[in-house]
N, CA and C atoms as an extended XYZ file, in Angstrom:
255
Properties=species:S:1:pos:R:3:atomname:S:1:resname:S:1:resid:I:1 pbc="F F F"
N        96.933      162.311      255.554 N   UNK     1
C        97.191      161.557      256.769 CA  UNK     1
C        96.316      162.088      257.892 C   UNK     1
N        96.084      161.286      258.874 N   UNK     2
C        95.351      161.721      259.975 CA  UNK     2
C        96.101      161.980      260.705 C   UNK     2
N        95.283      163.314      261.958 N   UNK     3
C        96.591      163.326      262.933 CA  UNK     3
C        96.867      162.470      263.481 C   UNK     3
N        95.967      160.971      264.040 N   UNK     4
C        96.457      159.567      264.491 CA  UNK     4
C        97.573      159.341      263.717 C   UNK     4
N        98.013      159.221      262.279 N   UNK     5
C        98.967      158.471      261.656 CA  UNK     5
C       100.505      159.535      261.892 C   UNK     5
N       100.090      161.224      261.653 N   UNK     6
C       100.916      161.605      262.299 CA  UNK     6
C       101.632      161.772      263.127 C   UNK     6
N       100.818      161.696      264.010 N   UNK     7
C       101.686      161.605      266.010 CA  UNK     7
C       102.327      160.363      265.873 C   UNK     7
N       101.570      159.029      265.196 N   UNK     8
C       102.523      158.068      265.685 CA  UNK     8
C       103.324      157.763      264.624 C   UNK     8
N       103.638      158.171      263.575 N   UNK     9
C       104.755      158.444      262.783 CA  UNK     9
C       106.055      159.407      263.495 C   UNK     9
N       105.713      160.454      263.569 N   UNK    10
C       106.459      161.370      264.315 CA  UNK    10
C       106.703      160.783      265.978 C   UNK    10
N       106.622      159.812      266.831 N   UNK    11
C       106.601      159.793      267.626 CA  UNK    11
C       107.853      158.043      267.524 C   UNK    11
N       107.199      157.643      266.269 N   UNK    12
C       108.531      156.444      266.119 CA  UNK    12
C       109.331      156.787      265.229 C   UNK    12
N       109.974      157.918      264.704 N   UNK    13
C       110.377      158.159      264.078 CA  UNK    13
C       112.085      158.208      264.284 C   UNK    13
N       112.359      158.499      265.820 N   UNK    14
C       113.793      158.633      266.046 CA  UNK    14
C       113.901      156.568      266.148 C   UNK    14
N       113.121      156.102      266.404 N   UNK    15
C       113.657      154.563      266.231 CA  UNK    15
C       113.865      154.090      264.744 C   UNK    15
N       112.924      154.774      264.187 N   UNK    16
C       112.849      154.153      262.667 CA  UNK    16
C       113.950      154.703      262.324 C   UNK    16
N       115.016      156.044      262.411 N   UNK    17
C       116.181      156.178      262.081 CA  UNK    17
C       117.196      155.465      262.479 C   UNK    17
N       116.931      154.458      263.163 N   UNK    18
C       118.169      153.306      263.856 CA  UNK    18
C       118.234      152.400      262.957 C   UNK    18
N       116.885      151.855      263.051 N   UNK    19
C       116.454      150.650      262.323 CA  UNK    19
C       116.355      150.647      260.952 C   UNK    19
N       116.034      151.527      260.412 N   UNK    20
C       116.342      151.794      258.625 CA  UNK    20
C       117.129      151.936      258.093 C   UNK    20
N       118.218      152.356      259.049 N   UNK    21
C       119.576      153.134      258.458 CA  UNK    21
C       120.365      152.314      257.367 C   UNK    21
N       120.277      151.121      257.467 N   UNK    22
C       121.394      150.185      256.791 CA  UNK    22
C       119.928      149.122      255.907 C   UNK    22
N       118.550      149.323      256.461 N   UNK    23
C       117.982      148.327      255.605 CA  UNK    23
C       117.108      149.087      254.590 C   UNK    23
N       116.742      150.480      254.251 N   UNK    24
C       115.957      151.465      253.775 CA  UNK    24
C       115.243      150.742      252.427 C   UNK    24
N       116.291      150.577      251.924 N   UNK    25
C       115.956      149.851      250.118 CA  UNK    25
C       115.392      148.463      250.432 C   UNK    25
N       115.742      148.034      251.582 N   UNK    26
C       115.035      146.273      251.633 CA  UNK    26
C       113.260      146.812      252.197 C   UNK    26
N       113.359      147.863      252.646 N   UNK    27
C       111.844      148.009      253.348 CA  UNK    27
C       111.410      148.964      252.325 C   UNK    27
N       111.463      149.826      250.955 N   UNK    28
C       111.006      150.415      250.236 CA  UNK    28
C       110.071      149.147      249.416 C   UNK    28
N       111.274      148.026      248.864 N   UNK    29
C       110.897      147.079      248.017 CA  UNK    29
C       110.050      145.751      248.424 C   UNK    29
N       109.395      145.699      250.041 N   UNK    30
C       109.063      144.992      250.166 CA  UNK    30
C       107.805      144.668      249.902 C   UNK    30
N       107.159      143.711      249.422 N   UNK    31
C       105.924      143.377      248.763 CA  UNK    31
C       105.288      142.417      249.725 C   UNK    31
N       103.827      141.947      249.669 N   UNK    32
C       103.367      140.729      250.550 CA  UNK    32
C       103.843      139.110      249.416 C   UNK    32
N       103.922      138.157      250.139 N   UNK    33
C       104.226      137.208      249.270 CA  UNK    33
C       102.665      136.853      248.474 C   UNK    33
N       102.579      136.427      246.905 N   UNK    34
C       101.228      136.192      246.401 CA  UNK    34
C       100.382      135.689      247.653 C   UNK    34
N       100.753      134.254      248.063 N   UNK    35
C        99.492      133.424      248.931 CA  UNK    35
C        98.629      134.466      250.294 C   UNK    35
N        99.550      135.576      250.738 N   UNK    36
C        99.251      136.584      251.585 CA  UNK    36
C        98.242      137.654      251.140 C   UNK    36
N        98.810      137.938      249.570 N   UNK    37
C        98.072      139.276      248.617 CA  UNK    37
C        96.795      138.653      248.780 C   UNK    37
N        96.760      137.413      248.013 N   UNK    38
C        95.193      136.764      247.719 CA  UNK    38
C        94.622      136.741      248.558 C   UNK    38
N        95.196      136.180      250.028 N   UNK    39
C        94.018      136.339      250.736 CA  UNK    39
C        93.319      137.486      251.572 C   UNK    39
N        94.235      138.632      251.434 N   UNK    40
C        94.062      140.041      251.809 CA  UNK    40
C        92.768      140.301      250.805 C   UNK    40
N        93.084      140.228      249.233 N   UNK    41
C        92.047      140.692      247.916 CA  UNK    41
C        90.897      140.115      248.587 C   UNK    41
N        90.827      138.540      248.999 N   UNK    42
C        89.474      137.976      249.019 CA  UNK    42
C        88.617      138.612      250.502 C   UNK    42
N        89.638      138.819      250.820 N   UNK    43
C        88.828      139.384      252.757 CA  UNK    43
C        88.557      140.909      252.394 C   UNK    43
N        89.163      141.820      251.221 N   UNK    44
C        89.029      143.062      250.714 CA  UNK    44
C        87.086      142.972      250.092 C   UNK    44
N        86.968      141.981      249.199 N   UNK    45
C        86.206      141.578      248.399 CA  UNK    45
C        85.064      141.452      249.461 C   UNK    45
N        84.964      140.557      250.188 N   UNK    46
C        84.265      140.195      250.819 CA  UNK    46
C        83.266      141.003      251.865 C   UNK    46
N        84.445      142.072      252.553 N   UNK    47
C        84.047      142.959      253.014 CA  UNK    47
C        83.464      143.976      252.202 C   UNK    47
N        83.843      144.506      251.346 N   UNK    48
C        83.116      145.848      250.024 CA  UNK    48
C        81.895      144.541      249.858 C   UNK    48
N        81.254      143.285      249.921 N   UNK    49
C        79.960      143.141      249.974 CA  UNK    49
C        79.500      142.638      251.346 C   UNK    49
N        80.042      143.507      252.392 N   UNK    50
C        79.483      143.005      253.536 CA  UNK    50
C        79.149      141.274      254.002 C   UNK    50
N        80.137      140.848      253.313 N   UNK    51
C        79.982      138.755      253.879 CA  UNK    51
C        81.023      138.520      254.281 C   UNK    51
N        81.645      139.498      255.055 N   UNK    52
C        82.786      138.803      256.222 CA  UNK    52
C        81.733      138.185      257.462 C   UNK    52
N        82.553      137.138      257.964 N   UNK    53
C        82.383      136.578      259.507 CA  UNK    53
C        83.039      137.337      260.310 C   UNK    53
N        82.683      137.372      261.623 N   UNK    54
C        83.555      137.765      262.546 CA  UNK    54
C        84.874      137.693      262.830 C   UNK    54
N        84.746      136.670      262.442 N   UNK    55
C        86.477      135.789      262.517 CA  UNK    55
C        87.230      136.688      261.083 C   UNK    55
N        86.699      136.332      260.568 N   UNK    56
C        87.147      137.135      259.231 CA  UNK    56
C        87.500      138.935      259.081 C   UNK    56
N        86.449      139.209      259.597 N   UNK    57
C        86.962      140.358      260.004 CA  UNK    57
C        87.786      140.753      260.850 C   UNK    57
N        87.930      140.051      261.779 N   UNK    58
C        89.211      140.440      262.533 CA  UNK    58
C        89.983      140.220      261.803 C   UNK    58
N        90.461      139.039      261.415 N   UNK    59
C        91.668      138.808      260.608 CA  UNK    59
C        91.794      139.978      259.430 C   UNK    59
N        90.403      140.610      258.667 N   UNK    60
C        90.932      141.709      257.662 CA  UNK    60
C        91.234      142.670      258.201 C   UNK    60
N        91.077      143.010      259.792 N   UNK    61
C        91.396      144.421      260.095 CA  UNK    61
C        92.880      144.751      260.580 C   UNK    61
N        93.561      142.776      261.310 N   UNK    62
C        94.618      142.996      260.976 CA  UNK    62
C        95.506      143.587      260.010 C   UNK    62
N        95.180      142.470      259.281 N   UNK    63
C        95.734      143.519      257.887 CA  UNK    63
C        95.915      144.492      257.705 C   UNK    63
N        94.633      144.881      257.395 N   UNK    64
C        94.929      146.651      257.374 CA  UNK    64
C        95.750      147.783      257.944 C   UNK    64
N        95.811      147.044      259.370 N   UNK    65
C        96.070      147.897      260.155 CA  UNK    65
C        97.533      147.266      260.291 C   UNK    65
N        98.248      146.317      259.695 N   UNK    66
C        99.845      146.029      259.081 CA  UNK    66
C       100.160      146.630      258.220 C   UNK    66
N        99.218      146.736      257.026 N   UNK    67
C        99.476      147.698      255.802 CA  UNK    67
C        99.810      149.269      256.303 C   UNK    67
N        98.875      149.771      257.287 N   UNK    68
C        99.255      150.833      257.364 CA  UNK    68
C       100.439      151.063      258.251 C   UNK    68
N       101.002      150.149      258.986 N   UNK    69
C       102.392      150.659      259.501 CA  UNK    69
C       103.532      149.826      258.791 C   UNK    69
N       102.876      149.052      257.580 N   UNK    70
C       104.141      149.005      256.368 CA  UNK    70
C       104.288      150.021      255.279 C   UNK    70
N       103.040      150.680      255.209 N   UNK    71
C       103.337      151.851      254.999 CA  UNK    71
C       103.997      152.868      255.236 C   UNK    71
N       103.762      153.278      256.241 N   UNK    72
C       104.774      154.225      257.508 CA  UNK    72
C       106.501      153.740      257.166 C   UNK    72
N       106.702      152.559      257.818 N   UNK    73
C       107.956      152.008      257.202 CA  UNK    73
C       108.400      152.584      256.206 C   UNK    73
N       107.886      151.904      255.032 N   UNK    74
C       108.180      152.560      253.534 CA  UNK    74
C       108.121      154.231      253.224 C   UNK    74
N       107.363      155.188      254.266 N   UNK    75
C       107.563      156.296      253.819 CA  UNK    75
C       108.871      156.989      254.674 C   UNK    75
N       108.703      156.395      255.449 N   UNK    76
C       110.192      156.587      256.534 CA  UNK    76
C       111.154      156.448      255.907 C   UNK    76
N       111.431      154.960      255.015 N   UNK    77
C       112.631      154.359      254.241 CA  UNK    77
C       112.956      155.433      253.847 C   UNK    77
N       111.783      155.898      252.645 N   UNK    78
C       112.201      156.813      251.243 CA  UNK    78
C       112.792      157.872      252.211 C   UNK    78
N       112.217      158.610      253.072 N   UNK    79
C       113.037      160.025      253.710 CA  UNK    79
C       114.594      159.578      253.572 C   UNK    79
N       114.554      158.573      254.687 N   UNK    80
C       116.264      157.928      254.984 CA  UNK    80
C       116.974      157.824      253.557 C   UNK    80
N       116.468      157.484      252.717 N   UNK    81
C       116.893      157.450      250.846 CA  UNK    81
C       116.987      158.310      250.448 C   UNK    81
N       116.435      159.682      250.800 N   UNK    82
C       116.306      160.733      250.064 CA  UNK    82
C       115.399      160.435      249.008 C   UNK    82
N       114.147      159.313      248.842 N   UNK    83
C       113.635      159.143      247.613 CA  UNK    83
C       111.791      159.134      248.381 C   UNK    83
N       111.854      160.654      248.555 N   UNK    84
C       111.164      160.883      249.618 CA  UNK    84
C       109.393      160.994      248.180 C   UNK    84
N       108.599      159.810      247.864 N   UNK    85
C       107.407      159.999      247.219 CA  UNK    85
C       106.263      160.685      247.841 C   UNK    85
């Protein structure tokens, strides 16, 4: 982890104990729906050969940068679970 992902892990962390408390297992198991995955893979794809648009790239960096605080989520969950990976 970077210290960016740390500080702001550790810094939402007393909220994420509010908010997880009762949903932990619904935010461990959550997946993107297929039509979302695919188009994440193709903007993934696209970019590893450098033929994003502008537009496009913004939209993939969203992403990314959702993935990584659904990540966070999910590693938060597992603590609150005790199913700490």
């Amino acid at each position: 982890m970077t210290p960016e992902t740390t500080a702001f892990e550790r810094g939402i962390h007393p909220l994420l104990r509010i908010i997880l408390q009762d949903k932990a297992e619904t935010v461990i198991n959550f997946r993107a729906d297929p039509t979302l995955q695919s188009r994440i893979e193709e903007l993934a794809t696209k970019s590893t050969e450098g033929e994003l648009s502008p537009t496009e790239r913004a939209e993939y960096e969203g992403y990314v940068r959702a993935n990584k605080f659904i990540a966070i989520l999910q590693r938060q969950a597992r603590q609150l679970a005790g199913t700490a990976a």
